[in-house]
N, CA, C, O and CB atoms as a CASP TS submission, in Angstrom:
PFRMAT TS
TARGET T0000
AUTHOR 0000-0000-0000
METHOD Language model
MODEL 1
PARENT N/A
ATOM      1  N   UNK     1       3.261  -7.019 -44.790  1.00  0.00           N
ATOM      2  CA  UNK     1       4.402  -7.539 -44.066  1.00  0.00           C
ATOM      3  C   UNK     1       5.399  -6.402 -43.876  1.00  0.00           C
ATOM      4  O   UNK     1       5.393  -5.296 -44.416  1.00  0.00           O
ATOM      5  CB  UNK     1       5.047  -8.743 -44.816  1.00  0.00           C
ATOM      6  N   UNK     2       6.288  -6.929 -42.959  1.00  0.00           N
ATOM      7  CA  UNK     2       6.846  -5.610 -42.934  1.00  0.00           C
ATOM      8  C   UNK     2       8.564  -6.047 -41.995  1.00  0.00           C
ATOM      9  O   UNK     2       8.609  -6.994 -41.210  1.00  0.00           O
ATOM     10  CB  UNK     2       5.507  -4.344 -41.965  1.00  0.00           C
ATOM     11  N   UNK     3       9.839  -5.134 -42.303  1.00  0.00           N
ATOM     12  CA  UNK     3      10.860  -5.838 -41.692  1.00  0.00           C
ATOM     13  C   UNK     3      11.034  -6.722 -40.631  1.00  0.00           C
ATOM     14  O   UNK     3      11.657  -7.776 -40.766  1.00  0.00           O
ATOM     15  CB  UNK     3      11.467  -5.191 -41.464  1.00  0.00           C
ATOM     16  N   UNK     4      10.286  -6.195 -39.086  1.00  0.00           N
ATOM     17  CA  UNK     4       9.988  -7.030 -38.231  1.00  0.00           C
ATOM     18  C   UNK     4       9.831  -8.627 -38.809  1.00  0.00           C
ATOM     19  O   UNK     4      10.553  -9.577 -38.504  1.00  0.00           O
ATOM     20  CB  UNK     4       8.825  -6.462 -37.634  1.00  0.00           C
ATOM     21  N   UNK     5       8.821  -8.630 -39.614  1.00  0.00           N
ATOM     22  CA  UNK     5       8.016  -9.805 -39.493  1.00  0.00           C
ATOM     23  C   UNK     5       8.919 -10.887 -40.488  1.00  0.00           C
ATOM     24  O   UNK     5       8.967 -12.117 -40.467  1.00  0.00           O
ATOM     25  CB  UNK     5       6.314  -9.483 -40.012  1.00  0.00           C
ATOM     26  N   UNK     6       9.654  -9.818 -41.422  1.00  0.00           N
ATOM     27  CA  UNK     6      10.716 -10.907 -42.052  1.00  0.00           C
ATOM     28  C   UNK     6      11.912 -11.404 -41.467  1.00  0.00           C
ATOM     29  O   UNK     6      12.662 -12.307 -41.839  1.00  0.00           O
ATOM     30  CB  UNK     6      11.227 -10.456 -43.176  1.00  0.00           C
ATOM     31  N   UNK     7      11.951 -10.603 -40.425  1.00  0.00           N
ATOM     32  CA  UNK     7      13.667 -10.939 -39.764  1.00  0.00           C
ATOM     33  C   UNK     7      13.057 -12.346 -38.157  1.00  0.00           C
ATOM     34  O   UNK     7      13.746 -13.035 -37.405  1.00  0.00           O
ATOM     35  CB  UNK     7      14.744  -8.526 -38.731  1.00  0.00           C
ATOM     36  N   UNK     8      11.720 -12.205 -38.270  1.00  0.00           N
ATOM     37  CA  UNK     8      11.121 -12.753 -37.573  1.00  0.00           C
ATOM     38  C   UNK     8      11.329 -14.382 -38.138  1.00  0.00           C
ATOM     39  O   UNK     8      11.819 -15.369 -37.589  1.00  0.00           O
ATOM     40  CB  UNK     8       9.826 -12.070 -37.507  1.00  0.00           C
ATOM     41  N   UNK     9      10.848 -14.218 -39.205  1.00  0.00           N
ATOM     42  CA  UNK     9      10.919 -15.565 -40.383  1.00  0.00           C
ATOM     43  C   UNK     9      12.211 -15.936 -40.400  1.00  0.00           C
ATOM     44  O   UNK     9      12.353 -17.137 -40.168  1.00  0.00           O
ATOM     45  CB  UNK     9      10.502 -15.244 -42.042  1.00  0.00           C
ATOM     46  N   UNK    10      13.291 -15.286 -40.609  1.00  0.00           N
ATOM     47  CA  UNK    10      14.849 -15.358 -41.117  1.00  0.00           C
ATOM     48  C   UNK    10      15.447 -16.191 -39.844  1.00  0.00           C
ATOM     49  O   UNK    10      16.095 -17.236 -39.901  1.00  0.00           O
ATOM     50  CB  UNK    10      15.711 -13.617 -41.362  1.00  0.00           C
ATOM     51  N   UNK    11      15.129 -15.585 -38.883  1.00  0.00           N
ATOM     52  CA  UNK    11      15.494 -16.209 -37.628  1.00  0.00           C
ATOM     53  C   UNK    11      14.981 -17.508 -36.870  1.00  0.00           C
ATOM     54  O   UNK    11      15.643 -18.198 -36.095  1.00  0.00           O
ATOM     55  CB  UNK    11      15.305 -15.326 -36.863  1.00  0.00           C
ATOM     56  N   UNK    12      13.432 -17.727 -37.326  1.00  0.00           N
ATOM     57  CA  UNK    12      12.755 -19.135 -37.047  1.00  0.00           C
ATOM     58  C   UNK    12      13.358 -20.362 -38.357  1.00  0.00           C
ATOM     59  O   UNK    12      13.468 -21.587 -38.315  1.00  0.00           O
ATOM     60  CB  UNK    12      10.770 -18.852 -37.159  1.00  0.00           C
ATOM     61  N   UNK    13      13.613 -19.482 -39.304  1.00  0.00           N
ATOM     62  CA  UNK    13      14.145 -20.413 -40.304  1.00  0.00           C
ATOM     63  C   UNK    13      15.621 -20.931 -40.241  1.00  0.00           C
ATOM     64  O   UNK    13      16.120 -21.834 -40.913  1.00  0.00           O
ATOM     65  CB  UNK    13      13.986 -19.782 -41.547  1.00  0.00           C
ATOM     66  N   UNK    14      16.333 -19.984 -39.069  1.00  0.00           N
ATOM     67  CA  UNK    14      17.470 -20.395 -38.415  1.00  0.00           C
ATOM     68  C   UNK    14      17.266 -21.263 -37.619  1.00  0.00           C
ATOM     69  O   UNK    14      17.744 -22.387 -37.776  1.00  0.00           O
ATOM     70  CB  UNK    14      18.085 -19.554 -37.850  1.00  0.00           C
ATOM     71  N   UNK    15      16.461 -20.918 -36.521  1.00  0.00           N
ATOM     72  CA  UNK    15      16.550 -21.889 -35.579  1.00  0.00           C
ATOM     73  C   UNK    15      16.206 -23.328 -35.912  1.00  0.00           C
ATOM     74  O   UNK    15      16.905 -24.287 -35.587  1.00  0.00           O
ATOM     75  CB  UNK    15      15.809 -21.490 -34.594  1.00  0.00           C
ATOM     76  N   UNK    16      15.036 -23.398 -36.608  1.00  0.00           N
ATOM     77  CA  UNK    16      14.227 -24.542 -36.948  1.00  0.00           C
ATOM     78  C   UNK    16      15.316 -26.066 -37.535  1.00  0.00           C
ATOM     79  O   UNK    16      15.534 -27.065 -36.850  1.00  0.00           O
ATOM     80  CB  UNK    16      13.091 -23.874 -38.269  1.00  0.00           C
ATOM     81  N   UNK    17      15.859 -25.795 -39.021  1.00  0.00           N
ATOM     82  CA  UNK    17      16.574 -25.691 -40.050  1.00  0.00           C
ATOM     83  C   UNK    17      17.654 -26.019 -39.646  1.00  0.00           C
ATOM     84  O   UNK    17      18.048 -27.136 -39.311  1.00  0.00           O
ATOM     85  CB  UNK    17      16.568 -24.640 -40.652  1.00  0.00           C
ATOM     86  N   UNK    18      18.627 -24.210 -39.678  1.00  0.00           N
ATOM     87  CA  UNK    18      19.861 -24.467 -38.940  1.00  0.00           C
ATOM     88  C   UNK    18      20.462 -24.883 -40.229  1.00  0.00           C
ATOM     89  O   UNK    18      21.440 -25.628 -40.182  1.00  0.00           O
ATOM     90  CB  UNK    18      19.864 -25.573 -37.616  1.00  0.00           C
ATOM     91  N   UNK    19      19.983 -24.483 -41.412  1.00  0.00           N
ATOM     92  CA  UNK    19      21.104 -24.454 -43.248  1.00  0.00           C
ATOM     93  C   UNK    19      21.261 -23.143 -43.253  1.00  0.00           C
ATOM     94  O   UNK    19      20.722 -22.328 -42.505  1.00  0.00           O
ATOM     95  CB  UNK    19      20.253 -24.980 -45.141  1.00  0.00           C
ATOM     96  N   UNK    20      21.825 -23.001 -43.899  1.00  0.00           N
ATOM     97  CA  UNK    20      22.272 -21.927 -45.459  1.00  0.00           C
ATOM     98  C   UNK    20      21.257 -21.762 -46.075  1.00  0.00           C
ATOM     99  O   UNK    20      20.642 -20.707 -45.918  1.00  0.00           O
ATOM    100  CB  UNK    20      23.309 -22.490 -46.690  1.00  0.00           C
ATOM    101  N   UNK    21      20.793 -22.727 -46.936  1.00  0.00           N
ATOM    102  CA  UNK    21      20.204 -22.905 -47.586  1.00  0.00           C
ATOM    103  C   UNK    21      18.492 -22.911 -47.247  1.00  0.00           C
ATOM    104  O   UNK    21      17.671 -22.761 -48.152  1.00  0.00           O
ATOM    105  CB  UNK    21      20.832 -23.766 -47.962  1.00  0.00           C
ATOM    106  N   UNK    22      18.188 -23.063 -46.131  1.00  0.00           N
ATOM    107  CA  UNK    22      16.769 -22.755 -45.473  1.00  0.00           C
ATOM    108  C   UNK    22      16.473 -21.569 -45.305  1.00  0.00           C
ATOM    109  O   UNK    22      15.289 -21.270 -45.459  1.00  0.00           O
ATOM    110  CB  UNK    22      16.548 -23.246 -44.263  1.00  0.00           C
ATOM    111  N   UNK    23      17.523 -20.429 -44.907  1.00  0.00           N
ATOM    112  CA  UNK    23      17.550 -19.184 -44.665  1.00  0.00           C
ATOM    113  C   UNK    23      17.675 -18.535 -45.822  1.00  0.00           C
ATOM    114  O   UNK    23      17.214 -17.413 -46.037  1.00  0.00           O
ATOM    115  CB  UNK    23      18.428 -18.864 -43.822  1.00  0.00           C
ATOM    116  N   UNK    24      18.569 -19.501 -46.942  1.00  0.00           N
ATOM    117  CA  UNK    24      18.388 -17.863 -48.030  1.00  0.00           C
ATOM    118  C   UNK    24      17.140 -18.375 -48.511  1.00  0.00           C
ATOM    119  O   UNK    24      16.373 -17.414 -48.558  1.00  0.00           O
ATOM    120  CB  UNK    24      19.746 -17.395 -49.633  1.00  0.00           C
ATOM    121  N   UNK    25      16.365 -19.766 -49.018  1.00  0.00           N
ATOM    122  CA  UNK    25      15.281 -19.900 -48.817  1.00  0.00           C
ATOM    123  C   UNK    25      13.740 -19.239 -48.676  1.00  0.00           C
ATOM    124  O   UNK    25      12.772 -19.081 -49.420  1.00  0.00           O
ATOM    125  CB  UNK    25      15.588 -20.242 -48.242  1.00  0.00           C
ATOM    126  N   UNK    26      14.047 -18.983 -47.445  1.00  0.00           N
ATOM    127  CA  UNK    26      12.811 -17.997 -46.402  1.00  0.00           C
ATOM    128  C   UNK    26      13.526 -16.994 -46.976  1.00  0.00           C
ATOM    129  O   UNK    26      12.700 -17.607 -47.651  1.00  0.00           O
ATOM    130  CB  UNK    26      12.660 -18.000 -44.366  1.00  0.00           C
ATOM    131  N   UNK    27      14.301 -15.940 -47.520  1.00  0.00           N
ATOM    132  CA  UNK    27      14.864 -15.007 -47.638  1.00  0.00           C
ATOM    133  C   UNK    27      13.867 -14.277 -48.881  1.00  0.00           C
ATOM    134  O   UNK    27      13.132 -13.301 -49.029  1.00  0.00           O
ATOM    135  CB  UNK    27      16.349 -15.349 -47.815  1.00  0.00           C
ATOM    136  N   UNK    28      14.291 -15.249 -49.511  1.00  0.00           N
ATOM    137  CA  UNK    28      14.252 -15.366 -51.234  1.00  0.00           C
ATOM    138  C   UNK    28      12.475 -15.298 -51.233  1.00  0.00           C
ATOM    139  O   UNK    28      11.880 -14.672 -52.110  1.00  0.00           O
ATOM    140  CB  UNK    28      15.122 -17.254 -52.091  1.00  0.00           C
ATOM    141  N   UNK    29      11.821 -15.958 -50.234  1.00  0.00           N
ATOM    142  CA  UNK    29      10.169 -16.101 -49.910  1.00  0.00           C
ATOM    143  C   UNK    29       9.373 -14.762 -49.682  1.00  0.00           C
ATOM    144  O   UNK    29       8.247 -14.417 -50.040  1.00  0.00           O
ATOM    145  CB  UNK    29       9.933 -16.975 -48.494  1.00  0.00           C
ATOM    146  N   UNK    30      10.667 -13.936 -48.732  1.00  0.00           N
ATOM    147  CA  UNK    30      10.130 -13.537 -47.903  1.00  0.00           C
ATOM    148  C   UNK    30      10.345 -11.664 -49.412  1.00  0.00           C
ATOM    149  O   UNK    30       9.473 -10.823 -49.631  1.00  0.00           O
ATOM    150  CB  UNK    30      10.964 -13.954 -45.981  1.00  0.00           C
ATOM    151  N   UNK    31      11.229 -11.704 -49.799  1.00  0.00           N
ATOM    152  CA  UNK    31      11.736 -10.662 -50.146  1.00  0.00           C
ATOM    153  C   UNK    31      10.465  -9.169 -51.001  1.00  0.00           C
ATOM    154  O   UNK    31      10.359  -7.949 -50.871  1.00  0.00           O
ATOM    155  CB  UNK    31      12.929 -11.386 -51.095  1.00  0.00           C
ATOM    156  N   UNK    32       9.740 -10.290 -51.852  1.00  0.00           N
ATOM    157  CA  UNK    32       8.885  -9.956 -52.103  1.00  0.00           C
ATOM    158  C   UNK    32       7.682  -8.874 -52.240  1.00  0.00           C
ATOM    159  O   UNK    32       7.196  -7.995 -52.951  1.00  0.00           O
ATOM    160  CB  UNK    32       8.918 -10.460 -51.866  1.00  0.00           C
ATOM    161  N   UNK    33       7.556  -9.671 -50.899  1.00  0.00           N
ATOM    162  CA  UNK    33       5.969  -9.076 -49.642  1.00  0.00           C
ATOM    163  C   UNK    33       6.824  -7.913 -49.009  1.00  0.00           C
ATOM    164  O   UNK    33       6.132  -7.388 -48.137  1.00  0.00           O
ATOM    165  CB  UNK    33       5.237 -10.578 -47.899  1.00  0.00           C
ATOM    166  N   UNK    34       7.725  -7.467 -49.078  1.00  0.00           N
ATOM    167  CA  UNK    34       8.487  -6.203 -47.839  1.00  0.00           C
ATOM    168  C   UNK    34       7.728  -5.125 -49.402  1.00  0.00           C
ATOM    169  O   UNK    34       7.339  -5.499 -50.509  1.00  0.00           O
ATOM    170  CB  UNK    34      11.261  -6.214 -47.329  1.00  0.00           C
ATOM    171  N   UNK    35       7.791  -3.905 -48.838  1.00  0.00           N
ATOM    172  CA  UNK    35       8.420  -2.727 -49.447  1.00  0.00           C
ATOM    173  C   UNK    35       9.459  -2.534 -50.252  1.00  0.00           C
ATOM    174  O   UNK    35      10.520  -2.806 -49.691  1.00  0.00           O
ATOM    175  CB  UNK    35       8.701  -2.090 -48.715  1.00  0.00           C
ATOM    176  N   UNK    36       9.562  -2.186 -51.305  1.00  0.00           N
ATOM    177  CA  UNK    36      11.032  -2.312 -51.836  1.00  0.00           C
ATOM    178  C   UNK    36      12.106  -1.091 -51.214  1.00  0.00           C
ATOM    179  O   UNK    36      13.291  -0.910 -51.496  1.00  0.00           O
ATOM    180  CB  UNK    36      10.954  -2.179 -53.599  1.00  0.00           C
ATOM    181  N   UNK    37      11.281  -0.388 -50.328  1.00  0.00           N
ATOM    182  CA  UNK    37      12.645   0.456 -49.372  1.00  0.00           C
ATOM    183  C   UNK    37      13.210  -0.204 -48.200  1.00  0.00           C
ATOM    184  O   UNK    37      14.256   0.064 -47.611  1.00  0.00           O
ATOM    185  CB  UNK    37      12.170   1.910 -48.658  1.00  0.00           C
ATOM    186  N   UNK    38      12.128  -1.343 -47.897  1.00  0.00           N
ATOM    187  CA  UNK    38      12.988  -2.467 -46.685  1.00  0.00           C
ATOM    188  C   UNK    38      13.666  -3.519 -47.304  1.00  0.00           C
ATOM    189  O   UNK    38      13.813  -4.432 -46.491  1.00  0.00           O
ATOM    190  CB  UNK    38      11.962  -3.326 -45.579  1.00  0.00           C
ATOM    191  N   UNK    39      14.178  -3.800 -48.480  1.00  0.00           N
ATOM    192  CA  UNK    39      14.253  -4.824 -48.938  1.00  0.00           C
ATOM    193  C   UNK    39      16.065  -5.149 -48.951  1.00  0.00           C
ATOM    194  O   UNK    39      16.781  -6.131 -49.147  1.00  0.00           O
ATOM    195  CB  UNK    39      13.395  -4.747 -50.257  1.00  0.00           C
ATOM    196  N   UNK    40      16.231  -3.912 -48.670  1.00  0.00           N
ATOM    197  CA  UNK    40      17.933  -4.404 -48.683  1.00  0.00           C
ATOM    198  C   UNK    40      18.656  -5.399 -47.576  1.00  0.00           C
ATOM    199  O   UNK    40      19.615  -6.161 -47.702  1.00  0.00           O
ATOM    200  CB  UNK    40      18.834  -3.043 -48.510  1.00  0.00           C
ATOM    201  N   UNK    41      17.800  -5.084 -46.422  1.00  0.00           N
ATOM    202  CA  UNK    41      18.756  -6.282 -45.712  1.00  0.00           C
ATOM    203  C   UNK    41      18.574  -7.441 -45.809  1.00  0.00           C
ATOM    204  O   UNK    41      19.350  -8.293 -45.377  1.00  0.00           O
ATOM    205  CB  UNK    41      18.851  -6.315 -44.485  1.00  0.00           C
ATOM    206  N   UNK    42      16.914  -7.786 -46.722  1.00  0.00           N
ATOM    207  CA  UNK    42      16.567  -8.944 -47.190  1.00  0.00           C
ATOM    208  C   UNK    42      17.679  -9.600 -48.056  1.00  0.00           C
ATOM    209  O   UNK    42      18.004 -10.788 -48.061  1.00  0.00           O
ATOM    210  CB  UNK    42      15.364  -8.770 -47.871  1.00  0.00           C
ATOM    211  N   UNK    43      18.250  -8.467 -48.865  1.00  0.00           N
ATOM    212  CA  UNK    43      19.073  -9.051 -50.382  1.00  0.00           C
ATOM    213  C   UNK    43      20.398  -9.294 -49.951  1.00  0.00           C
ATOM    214  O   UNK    43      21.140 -10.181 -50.373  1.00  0.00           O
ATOM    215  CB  UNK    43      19.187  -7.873 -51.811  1.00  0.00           C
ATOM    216  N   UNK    44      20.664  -8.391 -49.024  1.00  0.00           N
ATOM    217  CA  UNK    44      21.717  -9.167 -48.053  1.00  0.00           C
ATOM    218  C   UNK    44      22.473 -10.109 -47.501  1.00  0.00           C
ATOM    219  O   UNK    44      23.694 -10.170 -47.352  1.00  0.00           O
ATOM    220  CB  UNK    44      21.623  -9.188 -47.563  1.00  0.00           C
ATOM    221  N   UNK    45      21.243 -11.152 -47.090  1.00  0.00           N
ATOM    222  CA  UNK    45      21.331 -12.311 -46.142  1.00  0.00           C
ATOM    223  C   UNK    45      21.201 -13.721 -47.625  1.00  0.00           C
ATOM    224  O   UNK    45      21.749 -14.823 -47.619  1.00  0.00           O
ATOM    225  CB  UNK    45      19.670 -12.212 -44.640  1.00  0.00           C
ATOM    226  N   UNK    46      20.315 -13.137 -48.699  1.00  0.00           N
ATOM    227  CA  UNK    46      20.412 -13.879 -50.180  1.00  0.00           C
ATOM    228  C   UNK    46      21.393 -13.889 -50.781  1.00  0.00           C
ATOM    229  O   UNK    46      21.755 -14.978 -51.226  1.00  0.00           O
ATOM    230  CB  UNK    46      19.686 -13.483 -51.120  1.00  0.00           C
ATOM    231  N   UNK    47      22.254 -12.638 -51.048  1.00  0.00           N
ATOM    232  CA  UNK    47      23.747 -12.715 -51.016  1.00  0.00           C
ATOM    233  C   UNK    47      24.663 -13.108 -50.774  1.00  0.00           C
ATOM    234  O   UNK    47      25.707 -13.195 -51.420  1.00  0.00           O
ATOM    235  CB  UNK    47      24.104 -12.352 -50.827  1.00  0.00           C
ATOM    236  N   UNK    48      24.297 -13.511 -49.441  1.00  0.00           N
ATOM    237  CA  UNK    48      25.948 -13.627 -48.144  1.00  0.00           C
ATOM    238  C   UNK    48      26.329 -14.987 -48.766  1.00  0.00           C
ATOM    239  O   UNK    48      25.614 -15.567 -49.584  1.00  0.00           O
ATOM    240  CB  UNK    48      25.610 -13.844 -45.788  1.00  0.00           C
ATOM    241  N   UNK    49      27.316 -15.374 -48.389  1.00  0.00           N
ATOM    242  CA  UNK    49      27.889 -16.665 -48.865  1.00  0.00           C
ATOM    243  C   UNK    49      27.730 -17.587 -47.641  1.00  0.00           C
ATOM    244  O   UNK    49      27.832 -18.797 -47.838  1.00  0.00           O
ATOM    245  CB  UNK    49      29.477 -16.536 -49.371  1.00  0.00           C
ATOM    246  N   UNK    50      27.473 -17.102 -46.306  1.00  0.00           N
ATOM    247  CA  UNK    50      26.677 -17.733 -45.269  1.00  0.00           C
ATOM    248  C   UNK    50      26.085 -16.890 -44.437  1.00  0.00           C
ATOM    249  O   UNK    50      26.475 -16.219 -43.482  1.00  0.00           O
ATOM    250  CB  UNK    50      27.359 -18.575 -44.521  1.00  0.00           C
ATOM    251  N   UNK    51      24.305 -17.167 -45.382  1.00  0.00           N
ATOM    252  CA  UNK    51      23.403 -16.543 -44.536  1.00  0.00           C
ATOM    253  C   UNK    51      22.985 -16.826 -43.167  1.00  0.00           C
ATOM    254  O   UNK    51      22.808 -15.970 -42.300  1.00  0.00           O
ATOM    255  CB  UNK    51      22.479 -16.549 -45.097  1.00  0.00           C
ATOM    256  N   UNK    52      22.821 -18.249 -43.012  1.00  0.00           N
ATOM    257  CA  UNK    52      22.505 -18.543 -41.001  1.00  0.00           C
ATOM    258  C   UNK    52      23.841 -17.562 -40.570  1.00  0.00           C
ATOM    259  O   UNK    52      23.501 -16.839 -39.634  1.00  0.00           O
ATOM    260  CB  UNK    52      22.825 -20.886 -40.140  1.00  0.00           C
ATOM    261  N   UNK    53      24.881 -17.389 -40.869  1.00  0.00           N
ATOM    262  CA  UNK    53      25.982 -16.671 -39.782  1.00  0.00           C
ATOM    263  C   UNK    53      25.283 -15.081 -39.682  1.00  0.00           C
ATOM    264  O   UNK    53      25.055 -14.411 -38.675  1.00  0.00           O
ATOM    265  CB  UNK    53      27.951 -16.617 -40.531  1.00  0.00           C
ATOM    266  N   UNK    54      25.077 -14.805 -40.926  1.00  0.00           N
ATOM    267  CA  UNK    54      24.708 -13.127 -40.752  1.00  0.00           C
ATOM    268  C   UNK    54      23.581 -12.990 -40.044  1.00  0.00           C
ATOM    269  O   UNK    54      23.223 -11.996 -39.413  1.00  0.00           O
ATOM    270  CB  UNK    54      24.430 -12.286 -42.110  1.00  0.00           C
ATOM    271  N   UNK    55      22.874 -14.303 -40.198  1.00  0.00           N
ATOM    272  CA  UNK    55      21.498 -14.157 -39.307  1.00  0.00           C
ATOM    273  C   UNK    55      21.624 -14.526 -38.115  1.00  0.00           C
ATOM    274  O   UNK    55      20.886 -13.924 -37.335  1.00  0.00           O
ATOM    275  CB  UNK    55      20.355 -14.895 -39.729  1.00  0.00           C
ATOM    276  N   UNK    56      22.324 -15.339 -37.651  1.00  0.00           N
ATOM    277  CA  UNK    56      23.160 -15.030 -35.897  1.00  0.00           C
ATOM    278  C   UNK    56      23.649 -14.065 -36.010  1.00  0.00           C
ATOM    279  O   UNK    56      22.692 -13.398 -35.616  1.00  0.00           O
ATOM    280  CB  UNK    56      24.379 -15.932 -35.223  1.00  0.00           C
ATOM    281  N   UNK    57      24.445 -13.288 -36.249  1.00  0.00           N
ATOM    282  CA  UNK    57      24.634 -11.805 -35.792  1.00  0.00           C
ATOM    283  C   UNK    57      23.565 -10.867 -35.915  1.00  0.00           C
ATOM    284  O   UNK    57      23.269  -9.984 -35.110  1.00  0.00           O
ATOM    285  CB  UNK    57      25.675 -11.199 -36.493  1.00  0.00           C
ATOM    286  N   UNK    58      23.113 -11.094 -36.808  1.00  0.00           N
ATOM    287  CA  UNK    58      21.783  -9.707 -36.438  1.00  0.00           C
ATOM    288  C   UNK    58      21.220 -10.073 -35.201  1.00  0.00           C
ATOM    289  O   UNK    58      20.897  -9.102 -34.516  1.00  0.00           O
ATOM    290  CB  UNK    58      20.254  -9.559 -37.635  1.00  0.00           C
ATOM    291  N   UNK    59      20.931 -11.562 -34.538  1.00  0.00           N
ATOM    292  CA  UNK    59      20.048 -11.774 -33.432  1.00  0.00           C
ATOM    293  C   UNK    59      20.795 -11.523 -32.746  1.00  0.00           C
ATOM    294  O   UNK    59      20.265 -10.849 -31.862  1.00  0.00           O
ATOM    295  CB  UNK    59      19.390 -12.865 -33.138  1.00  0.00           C
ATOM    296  N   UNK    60      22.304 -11.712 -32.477  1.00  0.00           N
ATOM    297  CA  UNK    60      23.336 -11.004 -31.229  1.00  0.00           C
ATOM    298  C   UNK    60      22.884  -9.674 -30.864  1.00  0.00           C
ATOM    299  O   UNK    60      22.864  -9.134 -29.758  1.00  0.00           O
ATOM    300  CB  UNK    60      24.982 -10.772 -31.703  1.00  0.00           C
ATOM    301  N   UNK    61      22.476  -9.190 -32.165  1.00  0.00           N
ATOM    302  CA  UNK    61      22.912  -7.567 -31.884  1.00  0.00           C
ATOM    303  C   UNK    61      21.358  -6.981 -32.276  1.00  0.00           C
ATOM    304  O   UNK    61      21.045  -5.975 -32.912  1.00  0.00           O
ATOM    305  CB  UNK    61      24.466  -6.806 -33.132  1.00  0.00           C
ATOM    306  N   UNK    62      20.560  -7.975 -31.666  1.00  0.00           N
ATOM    307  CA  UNK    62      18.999  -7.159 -32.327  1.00  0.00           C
ATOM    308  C   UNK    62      18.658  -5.917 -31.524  1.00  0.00           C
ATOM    309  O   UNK    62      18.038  -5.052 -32.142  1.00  0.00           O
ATOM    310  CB  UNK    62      17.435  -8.230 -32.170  1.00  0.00           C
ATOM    311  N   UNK    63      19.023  -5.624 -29.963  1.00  0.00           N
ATOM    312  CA  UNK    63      18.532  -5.240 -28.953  1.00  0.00           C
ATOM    313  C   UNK    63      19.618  -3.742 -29.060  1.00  0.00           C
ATOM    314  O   UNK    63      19.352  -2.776 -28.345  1.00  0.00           O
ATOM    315  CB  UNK    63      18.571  -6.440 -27.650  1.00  0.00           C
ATOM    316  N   UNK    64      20.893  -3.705 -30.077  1.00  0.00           N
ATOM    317  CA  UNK    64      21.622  -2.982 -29.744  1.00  0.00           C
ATOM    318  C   UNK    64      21.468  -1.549 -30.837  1.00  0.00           C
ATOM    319  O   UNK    64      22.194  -0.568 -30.675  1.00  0.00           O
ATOM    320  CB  UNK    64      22.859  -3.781 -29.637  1.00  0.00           C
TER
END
């Protein structure tokens, strides 16, 4: 697995869902299976005190 494929997850687990709690969830699932040199923006979004928001902004700004 690899960042792509988790921010892939982070974001279907947004849309789907649409908690907090679904996203740090898939977060917490997903953190694992990465590399532990990709793993920080994973621990990030497990952190945040509202992960769906940080995970709408990364999708605002995926392209940038």
């Amino acid at each position: 697995m690899n960042l792509t494929d988790a921010t892939l997850i982070l974001l279907l687990a947004a849309r789907i869902h649409g908690t907090h709690e679904a996203v740090r969830a898939s977060a917490k699932s997903v953190v694992k299976k990465l590399p532990r040199s990709k793993r920080d923006l994973i621990y990030k979004v497990i952190d945040s005190r509202s992960p769906l928001d940080l995970v709408d902004y990364l999708a605002e700004n995926l392209d940038t």
